[in-house]
C-alpha positions in Angstrom: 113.3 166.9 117.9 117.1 167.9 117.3 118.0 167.1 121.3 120.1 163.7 120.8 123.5 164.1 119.6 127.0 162.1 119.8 130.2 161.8 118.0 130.5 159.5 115.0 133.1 158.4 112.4 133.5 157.9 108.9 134.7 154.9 107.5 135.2 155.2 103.8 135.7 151.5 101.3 133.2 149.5 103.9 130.3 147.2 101.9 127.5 147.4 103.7 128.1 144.0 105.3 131.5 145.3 106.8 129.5 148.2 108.0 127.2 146.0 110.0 129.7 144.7 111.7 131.8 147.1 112.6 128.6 148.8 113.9 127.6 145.6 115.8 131.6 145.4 117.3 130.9 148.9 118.7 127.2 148.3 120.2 125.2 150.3 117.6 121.9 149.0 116.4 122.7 150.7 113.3 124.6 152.4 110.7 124.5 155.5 108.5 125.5 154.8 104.9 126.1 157.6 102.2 126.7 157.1 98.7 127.6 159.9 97.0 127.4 158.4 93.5 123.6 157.4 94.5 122.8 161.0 96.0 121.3 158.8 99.1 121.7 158.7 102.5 120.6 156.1 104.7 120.0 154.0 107.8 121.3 150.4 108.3 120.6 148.5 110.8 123.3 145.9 112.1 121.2 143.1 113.2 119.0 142.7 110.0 118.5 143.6 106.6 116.5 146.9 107.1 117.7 149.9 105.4 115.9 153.2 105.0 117.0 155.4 102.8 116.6 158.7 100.9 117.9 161.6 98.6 120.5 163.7 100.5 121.8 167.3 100.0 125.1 166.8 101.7 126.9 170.5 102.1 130.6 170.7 102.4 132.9 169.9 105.3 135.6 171.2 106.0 138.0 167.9 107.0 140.4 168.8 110.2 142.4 166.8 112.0 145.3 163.9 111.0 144.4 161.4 108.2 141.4 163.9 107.5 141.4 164.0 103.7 138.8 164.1 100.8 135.3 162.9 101.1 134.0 159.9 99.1 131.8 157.0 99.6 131.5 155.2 103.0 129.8 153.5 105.7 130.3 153.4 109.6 129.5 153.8 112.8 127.3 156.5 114.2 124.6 156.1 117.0 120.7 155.9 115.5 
């Protein structure tokens, strides 16, 4: 329904193992991953080898902030 939110992070250069545990080191039970080669965004979780995933329409951020720079390819931790 829209109602659960929290702050997350990007961490770009992460395989999908590193994002598992990075995820796990931080108490999330998963992941998001987006590829932006792949058009997909999707779910990992950190304790298995379940991944949903689909197509994503990702619009334009503008990055803020220190160290914020281009987007690319990454995975890391955000609260599922």
């Amino acid at each position: 329904d829209g109602s659960w939110a929290e702050p997350g992070h990007l961490v770009a250069g992460l395989d999908r193992d590193g994002a598992r545990a990075l995820g796990r080191a931080f108490g999330q039970v998963a992941v998001f991953e987006w590829s932006q080669a792949a058009g997909v965004l999707a779910v990992v979780a950190c304790d298995g080898a379940r991944v949903v995933g689909r197509p994503a329409r990702v619009a334009p951020v503008q990055a803020t902030g220190a160290g914020a720079g281009p987007p690319g390819e990454g995975a890391g931790p955000s609260g599922c």
